[in-house]
C-alpha positions as a Markdown table, in Angstrom:
| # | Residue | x | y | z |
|---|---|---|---|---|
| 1 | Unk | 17.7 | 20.9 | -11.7 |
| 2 | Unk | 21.0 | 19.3 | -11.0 |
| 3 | Unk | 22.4 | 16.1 | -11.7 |
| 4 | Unk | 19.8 | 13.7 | -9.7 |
| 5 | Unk | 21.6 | 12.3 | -6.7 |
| 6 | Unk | 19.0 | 10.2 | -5.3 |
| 7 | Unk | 18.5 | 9.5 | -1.2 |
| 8 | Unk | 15.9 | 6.1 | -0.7 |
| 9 | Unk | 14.0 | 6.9 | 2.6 |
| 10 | Unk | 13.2 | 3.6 | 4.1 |
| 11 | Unk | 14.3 | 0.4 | 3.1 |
| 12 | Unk | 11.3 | -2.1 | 3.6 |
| 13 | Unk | 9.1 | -3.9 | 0.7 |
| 14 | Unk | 9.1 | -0.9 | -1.3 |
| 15 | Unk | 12.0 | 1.7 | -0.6 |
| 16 | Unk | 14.5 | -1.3 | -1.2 |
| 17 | Unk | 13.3 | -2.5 | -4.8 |
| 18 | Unk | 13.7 | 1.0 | -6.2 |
| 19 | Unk | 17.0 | 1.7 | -4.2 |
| 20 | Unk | 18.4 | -1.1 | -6.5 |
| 21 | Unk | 16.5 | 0.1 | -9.7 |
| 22 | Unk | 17.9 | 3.9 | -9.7 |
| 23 | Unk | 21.3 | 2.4 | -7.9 |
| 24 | Unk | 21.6 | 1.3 | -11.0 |
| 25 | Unk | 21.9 | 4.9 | -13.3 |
| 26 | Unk | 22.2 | 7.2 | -10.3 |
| 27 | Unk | 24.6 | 7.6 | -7.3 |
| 28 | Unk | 21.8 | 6.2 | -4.8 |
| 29 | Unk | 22.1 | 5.9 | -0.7 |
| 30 | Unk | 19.3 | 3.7 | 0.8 |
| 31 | Unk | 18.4 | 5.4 | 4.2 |
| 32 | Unk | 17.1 | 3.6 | 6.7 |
| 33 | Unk | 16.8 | 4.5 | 10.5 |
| 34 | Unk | 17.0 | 1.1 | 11.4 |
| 35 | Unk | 20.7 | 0.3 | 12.1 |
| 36 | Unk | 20.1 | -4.0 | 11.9 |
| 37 | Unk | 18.3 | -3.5 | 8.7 |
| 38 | Unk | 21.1 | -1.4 | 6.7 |
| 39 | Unk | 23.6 | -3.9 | 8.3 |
| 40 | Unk | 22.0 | -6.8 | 6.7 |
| 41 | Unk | 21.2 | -4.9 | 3.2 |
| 42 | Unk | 25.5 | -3.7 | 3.7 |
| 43 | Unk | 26.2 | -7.6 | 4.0 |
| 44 | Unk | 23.8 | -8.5 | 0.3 |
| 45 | Unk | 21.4 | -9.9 | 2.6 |
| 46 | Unk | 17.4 | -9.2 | 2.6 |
| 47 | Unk | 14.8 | -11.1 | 5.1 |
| 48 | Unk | 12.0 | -9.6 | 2.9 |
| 49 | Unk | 12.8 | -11.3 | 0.1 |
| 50 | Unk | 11.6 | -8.5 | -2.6 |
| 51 | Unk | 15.4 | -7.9 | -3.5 |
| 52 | Unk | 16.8 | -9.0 | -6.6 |
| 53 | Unk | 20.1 | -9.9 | -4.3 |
| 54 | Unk | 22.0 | -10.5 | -7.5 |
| 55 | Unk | 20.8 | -6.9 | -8.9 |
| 56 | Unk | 21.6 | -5.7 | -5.2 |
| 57 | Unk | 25.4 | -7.1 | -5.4 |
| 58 | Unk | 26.4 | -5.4 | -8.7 |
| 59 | Unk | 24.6 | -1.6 | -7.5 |
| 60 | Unk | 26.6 | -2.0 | -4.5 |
| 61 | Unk | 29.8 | -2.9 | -6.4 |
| 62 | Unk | 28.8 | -0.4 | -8.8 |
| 63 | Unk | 29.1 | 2.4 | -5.9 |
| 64 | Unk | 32.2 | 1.2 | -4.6 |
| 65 | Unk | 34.2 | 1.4 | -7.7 |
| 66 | Unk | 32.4 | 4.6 | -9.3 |
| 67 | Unk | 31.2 | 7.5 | -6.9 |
| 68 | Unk | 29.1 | 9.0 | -9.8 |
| 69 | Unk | 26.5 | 5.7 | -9.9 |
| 70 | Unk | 25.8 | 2.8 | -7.9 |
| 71 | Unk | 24.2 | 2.0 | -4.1 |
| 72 | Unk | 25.0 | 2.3 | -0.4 |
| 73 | Unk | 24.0 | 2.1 | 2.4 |
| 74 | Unk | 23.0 | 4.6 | 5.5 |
| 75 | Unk | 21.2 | 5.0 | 9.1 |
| 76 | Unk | 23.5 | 8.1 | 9.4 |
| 77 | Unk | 21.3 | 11.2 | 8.8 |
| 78 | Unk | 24.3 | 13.8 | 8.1 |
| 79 | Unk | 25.0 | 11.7 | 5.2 |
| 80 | Unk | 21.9 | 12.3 | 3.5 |
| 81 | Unk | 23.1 | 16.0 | 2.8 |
| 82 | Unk | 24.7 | 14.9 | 0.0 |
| 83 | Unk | 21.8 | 13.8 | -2.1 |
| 84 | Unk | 19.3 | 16.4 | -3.6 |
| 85 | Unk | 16.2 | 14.3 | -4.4 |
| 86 | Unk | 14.6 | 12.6 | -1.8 |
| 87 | Unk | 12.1 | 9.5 | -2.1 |
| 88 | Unk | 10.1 | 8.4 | 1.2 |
| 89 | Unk | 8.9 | 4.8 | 1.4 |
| 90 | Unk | 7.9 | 4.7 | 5.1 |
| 91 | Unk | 5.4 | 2.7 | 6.4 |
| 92 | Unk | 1.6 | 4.6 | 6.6 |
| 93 | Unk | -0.5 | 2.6 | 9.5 |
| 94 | Unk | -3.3 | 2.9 | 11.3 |
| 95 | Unk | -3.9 | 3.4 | 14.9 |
| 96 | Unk | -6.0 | 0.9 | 17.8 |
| 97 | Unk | -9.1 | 3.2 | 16.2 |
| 98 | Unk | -8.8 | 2.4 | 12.4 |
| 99 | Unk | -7.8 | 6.2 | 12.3 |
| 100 | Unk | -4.3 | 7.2 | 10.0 |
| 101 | Unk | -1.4 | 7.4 | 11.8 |
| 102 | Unk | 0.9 | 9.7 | 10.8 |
| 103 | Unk | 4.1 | 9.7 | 12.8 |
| 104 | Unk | 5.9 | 7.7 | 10.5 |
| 105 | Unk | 5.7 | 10.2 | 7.3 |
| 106 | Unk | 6.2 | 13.2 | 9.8 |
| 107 | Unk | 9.1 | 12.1 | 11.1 |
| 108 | Unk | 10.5 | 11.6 | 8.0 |
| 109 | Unk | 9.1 | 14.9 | 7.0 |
| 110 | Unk | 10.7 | 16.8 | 9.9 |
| 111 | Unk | 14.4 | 14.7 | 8.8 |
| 112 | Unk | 13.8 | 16.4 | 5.2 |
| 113 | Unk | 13.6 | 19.5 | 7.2 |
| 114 | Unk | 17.1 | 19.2 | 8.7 |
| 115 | Unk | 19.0 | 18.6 | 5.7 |
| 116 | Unk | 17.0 | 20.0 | 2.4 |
| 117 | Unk | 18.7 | 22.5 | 0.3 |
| 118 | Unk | 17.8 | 25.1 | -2.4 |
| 119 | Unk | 16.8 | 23.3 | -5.5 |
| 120 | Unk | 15.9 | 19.7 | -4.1 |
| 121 | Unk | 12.8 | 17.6 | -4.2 |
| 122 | Unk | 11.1 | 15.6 | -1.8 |
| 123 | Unk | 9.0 | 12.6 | -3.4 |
| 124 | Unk | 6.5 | 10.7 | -1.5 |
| 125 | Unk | 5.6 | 7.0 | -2.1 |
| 126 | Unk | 3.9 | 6.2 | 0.7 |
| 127 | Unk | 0.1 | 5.6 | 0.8 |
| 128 | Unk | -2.0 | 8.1 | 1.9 |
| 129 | Unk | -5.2 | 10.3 | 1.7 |
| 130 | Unk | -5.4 | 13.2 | -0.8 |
| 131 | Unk | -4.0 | 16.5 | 0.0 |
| 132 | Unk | -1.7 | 14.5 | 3.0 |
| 133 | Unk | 1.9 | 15.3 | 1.1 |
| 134 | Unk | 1.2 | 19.3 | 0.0 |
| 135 | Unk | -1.4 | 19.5 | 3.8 |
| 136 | Unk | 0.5 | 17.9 | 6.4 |
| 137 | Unk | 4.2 | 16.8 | 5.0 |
| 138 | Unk | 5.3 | 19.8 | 3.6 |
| 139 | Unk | 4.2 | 22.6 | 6.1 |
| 140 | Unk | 6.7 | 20.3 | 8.4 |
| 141 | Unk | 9.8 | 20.6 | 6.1 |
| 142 | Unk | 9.0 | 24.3 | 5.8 |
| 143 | Unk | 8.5 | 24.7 | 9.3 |
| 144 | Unk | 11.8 | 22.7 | 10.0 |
| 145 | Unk | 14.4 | 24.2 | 7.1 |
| 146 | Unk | 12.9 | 27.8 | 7.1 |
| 147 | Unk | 12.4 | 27.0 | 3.1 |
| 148 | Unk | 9.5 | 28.1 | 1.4 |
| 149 | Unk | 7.4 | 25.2 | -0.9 |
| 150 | Unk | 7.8 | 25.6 | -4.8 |
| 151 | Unk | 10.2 | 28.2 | -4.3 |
| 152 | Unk | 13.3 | 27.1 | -2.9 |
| 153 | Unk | 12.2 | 23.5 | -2.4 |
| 154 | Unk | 9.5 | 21.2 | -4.6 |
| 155 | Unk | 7.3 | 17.8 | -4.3 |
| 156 | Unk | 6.7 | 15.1 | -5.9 |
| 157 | Unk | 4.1 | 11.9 | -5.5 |
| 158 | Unk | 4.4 | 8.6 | -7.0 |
| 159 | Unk | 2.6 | 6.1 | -5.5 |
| 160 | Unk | 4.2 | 2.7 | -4.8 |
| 161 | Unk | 2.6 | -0.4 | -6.4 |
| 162 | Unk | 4.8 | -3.4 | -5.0 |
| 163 | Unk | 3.0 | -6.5 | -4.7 |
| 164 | Unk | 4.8 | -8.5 | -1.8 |
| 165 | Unk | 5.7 | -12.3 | -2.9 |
| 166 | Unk | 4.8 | -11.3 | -6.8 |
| 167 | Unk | 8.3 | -12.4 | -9.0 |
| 168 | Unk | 6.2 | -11.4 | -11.9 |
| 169 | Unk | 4.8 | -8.2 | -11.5 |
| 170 | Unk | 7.9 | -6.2 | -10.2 |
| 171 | Unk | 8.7 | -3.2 | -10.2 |
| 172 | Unk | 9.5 | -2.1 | -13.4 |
| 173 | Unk | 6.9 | -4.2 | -15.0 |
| 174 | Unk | 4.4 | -2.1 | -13.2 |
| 175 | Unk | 3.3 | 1.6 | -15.0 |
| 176 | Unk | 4.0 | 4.5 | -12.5 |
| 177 | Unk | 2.1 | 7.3 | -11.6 |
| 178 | Unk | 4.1 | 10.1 | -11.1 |
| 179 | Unk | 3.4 | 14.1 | -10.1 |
| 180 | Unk | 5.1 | 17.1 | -9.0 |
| 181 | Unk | 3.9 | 20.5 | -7.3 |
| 182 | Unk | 4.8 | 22.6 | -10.1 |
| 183 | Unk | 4.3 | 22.0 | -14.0 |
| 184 | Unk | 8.3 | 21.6 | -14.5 |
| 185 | Unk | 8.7 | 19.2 | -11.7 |
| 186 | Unk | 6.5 | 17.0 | -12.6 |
| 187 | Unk | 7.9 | 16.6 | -15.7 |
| 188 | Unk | 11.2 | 15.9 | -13.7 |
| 189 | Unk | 9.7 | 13.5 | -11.6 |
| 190 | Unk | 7.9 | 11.8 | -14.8 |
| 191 | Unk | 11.3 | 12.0 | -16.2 |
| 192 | Unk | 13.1 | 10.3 | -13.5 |
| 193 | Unk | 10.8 | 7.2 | -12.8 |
| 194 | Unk | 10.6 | 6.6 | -16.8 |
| 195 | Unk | 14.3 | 6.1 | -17.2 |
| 196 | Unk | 14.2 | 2.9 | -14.9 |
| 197 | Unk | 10.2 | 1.7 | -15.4 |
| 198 | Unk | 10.0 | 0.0 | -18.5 |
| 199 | Unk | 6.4 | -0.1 | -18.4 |
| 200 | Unk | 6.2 | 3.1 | -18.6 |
| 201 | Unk | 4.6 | 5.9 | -16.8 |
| 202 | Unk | 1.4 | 8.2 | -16.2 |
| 203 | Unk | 1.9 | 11.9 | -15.4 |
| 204 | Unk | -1.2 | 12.9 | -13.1 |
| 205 | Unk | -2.5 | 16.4 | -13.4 |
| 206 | Unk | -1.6 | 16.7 | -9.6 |
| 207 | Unk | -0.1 | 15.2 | -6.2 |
| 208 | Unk | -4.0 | 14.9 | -4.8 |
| 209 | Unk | -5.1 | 13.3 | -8.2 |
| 210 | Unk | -2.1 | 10.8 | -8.1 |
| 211 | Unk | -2.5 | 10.3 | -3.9 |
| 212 | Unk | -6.2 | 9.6 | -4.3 |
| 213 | Unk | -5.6 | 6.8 | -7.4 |
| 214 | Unk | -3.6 | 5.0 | -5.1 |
| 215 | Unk | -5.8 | 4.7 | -2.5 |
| 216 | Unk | -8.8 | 3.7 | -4.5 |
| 217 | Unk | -7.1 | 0.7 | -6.2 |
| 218 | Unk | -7.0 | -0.5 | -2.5 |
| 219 | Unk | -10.3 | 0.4 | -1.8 |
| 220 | Unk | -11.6 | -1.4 | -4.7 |
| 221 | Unk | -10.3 | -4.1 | -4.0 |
| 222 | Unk | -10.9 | -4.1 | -0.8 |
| 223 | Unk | -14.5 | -3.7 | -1.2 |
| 224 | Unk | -14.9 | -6.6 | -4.3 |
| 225 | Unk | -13.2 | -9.3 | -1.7 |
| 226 | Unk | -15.7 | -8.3 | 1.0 |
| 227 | Unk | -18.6 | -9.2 | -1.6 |
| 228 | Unk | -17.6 | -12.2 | -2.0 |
| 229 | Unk | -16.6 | -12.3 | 1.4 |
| 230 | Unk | -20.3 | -11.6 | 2.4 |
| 231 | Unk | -21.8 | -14.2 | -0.2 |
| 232 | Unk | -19.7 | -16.8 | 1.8 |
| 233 | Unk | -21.1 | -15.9 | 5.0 |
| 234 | Unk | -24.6 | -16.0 | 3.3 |
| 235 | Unk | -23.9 | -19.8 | 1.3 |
| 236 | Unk | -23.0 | -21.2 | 4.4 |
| 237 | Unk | -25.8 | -20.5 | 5.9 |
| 238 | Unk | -27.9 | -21.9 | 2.7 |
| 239 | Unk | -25.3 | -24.8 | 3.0 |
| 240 | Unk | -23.6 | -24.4 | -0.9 |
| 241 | Unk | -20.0 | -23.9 | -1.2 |
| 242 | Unk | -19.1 | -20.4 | -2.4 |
| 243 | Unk | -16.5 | -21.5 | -4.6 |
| 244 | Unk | -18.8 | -23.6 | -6.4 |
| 245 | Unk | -20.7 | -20.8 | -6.9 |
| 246 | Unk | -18.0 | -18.6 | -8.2 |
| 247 | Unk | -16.7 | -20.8 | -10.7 |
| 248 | Unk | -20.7 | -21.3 | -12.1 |
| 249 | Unk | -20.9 | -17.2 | -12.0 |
| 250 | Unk | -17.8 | -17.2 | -13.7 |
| 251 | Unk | -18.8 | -18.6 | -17.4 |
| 252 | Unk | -20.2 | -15.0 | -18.0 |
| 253 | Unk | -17.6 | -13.2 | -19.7 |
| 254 | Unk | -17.7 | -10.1 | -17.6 |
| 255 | Unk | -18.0 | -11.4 | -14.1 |
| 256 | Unk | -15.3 | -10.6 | -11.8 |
| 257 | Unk | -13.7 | -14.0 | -10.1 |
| 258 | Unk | -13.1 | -12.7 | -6.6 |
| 259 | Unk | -12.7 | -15.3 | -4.3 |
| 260 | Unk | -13.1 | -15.3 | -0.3 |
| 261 | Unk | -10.9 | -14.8 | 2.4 |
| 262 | Unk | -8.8 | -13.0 | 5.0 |
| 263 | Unk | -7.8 | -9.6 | 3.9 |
| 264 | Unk | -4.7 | -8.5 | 6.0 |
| 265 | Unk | -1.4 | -6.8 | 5.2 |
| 266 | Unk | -0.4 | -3.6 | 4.9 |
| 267 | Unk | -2.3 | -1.9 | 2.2 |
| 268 | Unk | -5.6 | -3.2 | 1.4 |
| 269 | Unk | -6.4 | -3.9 | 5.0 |
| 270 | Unk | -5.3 | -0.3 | 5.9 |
| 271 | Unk | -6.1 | 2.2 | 3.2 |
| 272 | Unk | -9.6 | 2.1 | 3.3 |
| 273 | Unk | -9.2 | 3.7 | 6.4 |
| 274 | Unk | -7.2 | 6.7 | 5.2 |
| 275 | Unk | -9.7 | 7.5 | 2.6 |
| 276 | Unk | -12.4 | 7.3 | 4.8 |
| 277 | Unk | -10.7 | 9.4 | 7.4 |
| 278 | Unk | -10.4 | 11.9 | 4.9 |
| 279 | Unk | -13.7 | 12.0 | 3.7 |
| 280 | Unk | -15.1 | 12.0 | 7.6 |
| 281 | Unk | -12.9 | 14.9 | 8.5 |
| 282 | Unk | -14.4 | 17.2 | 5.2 |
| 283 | Unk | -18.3 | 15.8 | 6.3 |
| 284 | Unk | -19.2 | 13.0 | 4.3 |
| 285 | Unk | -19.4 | 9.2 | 6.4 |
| 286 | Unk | -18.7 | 6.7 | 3.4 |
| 287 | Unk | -21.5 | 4.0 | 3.3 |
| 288 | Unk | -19.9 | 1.5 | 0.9 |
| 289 | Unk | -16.1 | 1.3 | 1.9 |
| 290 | Unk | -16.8 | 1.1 | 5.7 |
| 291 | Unk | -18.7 | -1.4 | 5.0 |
| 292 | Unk | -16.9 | -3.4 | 2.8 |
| 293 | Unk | -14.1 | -3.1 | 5.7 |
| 294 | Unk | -16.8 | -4.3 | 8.5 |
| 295 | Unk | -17.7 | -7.7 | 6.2 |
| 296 | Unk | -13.9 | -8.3 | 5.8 |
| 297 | Unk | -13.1 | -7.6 | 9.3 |
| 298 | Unk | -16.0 | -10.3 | 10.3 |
| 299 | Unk | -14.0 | -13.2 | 8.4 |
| 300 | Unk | -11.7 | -14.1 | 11.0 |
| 301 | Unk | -13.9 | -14.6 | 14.2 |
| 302 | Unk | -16.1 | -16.4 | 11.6 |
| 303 | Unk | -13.5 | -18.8 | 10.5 |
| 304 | Unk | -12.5 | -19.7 | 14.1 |
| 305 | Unk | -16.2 | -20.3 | 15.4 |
| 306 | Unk | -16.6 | -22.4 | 11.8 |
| 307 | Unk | -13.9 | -24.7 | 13.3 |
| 308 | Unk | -15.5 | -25.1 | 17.1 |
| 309 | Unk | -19.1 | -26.1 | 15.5 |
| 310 | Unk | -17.1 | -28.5 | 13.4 |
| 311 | Unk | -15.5 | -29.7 | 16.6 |
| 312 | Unk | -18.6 | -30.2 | 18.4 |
| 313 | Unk | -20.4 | -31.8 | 15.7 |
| 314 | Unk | -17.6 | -34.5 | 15.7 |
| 315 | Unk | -17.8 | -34.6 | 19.7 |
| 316 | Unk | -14.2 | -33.2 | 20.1 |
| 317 | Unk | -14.1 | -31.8 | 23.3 |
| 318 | Unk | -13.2 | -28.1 | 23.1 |
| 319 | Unk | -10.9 | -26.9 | 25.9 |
| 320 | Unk | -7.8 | -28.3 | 25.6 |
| 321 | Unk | -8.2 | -29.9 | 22.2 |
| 322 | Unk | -5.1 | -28.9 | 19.9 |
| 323 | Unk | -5.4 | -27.3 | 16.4 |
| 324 | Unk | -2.5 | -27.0 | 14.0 |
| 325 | Unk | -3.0 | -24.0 | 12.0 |
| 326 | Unk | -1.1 | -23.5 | 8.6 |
| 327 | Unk | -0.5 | -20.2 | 7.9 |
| 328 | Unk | 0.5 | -16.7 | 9.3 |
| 329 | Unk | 1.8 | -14.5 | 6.9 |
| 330 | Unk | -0.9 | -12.0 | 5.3 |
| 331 | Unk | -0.6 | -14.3 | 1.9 |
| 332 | Unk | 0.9 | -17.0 | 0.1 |
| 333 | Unk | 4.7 | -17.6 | -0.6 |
| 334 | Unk | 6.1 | -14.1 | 1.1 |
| 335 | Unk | 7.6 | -13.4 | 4.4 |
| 336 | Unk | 5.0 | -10.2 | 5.2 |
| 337 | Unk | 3.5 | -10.8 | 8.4 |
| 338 | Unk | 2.1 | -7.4 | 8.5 |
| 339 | Unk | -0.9 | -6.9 | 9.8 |
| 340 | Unk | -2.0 | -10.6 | 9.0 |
| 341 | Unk | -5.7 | -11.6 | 9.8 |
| 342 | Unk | -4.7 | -15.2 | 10.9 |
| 343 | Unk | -3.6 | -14.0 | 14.3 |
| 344 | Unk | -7.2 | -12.8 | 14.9 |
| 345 | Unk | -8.2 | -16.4 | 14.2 |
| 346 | Unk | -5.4 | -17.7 | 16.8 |
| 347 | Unk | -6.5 | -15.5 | 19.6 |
| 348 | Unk | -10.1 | -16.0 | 19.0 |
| 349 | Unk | -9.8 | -20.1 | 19.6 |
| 350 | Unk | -7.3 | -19.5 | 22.7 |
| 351 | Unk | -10.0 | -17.7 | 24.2 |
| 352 | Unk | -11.9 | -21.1 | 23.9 |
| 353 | Unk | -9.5 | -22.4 | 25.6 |
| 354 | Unk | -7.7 | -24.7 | 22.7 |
| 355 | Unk | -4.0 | -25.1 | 22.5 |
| 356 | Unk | -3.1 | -24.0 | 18.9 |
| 357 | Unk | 0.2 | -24.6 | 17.0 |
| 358 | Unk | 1.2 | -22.4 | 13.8 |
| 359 | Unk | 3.2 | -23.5 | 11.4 |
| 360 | Unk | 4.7 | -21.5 | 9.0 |
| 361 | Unk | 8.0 | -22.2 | 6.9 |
| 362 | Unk | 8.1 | -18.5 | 5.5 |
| 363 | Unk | 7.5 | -16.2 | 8.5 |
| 364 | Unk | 10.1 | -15.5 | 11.0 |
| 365 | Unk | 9.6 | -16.6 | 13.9 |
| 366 | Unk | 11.3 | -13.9 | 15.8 |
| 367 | Unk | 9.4 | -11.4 | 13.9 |
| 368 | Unk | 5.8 | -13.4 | 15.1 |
| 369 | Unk | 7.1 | -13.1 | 18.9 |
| 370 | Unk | 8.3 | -9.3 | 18.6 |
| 371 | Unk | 5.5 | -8.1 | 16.4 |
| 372 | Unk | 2.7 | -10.6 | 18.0 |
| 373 | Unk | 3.6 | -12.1 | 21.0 |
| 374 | Unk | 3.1 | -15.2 | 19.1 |
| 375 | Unk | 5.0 | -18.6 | 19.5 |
| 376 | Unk | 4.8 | -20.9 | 15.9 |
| 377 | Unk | 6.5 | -24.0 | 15.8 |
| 378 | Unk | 9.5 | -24.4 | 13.5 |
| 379 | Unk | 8.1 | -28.1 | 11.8 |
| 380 | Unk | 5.1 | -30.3 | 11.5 |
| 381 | Unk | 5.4 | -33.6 | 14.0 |
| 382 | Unk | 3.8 | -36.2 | 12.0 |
| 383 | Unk | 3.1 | -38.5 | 15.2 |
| 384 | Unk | 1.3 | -35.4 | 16.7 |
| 385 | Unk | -2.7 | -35.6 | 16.7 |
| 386 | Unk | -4.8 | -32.9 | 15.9 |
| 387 | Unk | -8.5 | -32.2 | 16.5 |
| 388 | Unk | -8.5 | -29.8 | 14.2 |
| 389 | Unk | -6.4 | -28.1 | 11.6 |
| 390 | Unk | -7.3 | -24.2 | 9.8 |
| 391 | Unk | -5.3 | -24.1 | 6.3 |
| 392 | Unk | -5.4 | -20.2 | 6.4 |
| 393 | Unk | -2.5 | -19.6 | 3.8 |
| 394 | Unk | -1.7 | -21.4 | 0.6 |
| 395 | Unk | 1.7 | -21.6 | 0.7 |
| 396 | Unk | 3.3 | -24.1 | -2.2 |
| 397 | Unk | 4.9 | -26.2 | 1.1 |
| 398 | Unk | 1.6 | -27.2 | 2.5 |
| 399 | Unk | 0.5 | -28.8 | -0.7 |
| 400 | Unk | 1.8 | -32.2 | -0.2 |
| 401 | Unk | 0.9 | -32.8 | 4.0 |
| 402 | Unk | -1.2 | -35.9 | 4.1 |
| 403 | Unk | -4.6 | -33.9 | 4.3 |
| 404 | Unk | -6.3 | -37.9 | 3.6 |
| 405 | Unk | -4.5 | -39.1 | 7.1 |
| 406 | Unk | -5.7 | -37.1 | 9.3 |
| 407 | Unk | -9.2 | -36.9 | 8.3 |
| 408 | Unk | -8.9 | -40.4 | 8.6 |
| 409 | Unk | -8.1 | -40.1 | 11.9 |
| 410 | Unk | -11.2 | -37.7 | 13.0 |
| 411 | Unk | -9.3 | -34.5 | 12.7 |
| 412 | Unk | -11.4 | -31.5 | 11.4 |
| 413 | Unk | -10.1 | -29.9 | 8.4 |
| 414 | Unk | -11.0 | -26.0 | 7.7 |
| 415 | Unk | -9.9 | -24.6 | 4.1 |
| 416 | Unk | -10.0 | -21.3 | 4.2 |
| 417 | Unk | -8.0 | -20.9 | 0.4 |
| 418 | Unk | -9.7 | -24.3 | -1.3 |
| 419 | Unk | -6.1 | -25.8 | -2.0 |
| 420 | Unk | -7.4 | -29.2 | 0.0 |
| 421 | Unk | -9.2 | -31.9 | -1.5 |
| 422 | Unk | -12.8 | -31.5 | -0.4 |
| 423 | Unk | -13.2 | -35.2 | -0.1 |
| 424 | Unk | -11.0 | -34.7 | 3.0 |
| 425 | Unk | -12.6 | -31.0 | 4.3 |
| 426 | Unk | -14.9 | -30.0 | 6.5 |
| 427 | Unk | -15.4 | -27.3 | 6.0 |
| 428 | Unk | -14.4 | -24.6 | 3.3 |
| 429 | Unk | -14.5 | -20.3 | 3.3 |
């Protein structure tokens, strides 16, 4: 293998981080095929806020004074030709149907195709189902550059662990798995994550093995919140607070303090899916994950009827009644709005005919409209009353509001994260 020369393929939440990282012992271009985006990253600028914007200024002056090192900056596919290892970091959704949808990694997939050479590697980061990168990727590339896998061109998976918001567990901090589709490249792969993750790496005995440990840690997790998530609905009906109920649980050493909520964004919310698309398709329906993603699924619609009993019992009228919801990003302290759970909450009480603000100091609000059609109001009017307000996301910025004055004033108060005094809550998830 060559001198790595390292092309990033998509510059979002993941691709971005590790664009700086290598950028910063490798010549490195960051691909992306959306013009605005590589504009904004050209001018040290990044509305995700995962970039280390100080790291991202000296990799980019690092590339402009020495051609061998350093980062830039493309949406211009002929320059990719340049570059001989390739790492993909585009998005992996799902469809209206829950089912995997594709498009994104093929496309990408059919771009490797047009510019791949003898020798190079094409590494995957994205989140999938086992057997997706050697099954469905790389019969496209071959298909596309008339090269023939593990003989004039090779693969590699390392699955992406970015935790969006998290300043402490970045992206070096965090041990890689890493694989390739031949013995000798996996080493080279193992190889070329280790010199930037300090953490250090794990070298999986193959590209399924190191897909399907991805897309576990999701569904794990995914399943453990909708436990909890199902003991909430269950307490409320016996009329105990759940996370009273935790915290008791929790004095046994080994008990694992899950707590309740919406699970939205773009992995945990999502994967599931991809494994149990996978298993459907070989003849096995999974029991447990399916319906750990039904229980989760339920929390929204619950939430929002929570609020209009809480209304009624305090004889506020319900059609045109207005709530303030805080809260639309998929969790606290980050800008990801993807695939966030509060909108479900939002739609469900407008179909009841309530007139709901959100308010949100970390979202964009010309991301809401584009990506949800959704209005939220740039700041809180004090003088404004409320029937009801739904704390959805604990952001650090809602923690001082006057929760004690508008209680006083009759409002309901739903706490979906526990971050209010209970004294002034109605009700709590």
């Amino acid at each position: 293998m060559k001198e790595f020369k390292i092309a990033v393929i998509g510059l979002g939440y993941v691709g971005l981080p590790l664009a700086i990282e290598f950028g910063k012992k490798y010549k490195v271009l960051g691909f992306d095929i959306n013009k605005t985006r590589v504009e904004e990253l050209q001018q040290g600028q990044d509305h995700t806020l995962e970039a280390d914007l100080q790291g991202l200024l000296e990799v980019t002056n690092l590339q402009k004074n020495n051609s061998d090192i350093g980062l830039s900056f493309s949406s211009n596919e002929a320059d990719l030709k340049d570059f001989n290892t390739f790492i993909v970091t585009v998005p992996t959704p799902i469809n209206k149907f829950n089912m995997p949808d594709l498009r994104p990694l093929i496309k990408a997939s059919e771009m490797l195709g047009r510019i791949i050479s003898l020798g190079d590697i094409a590494i995957y980061e994205s989140t999938t189902y086992p057997g997706c990168t050697e099954e469905d990727c790389v019969p496209v590339i071959e298909k596309v550059s008339g090269l023939i896998f593990n003989k004039d061109f090779f693969a590699g998976y390392s699955p992406e662990r970015i935790n969006p918001g998290d300043k402490v567990n970045t992206l070096t901090k965090i041990k890689k798995v890493t694989s390739g589709s031949t013995p000798e490249v996996a080493i080279l792969v193992d190889n070329l994550y280790s010199s930037i993750i300090t953490a250090g790496t794990h070298k999986a005995p193959s590209i399924k093995v190191a897909e399907a440990s991805k897309i576990i840690e999701n569904a794990q997790r995914d399943v453990n919140i909708s436990f909890v998530n199902e003991l909430a609905l269950i307490f409320d009906k016996i009329g105990i607070d759940t996370n009273d109920v935790i915290d008791a649980a929790a004095t046994k050493w080994n008990f694992l303090k899950y707590r309740p909520g919406l699970v939205g964004g773009h992995c945990i919310s999502v994967d599931p899916y991809y494994l149990a698309s996978k298993a459907e398709s070989l003849g096995y329906v999974p029991q447990v994950i399916l319906s750990g993603r039904h229980v989760n699924n339920s929390i929204a619609p619950f939430i929002a009827n929570k609020v209009l009993k809480l209304m009624i019992q305090k004889i506020h009228t319900i059609k045109g009644s207005k709530v303030l919801m805080l809260g639309v990003t998929f969790k606290e302290n980050c800008p990801d709005i993807r695939n966030t759970k509060v909108i479900d909450i939002y739609r469900e009480l407008c179909d009841f005919g309530l007139q709901v603000d959100i308010f949100d100091p970390w979202a964009s609000a010309e991301e809401v409209m584009i990506e949800y059609g959704v209005k939220i109001i740039d700041k809180l009017d004090d003088s404004k009353k409320y029937e009801a307000i739904v704390l959805t996301v604990a952001h650090d910025e809602f923690k001082p509001i006057d929760f004690e004055k508008y209680h006083n004033d009759g409002t309901v108060i739903f706490d979906a994260k526990a971050l209010v005094d209970r004294k002034y809550v109605d009700g709590r998830l």
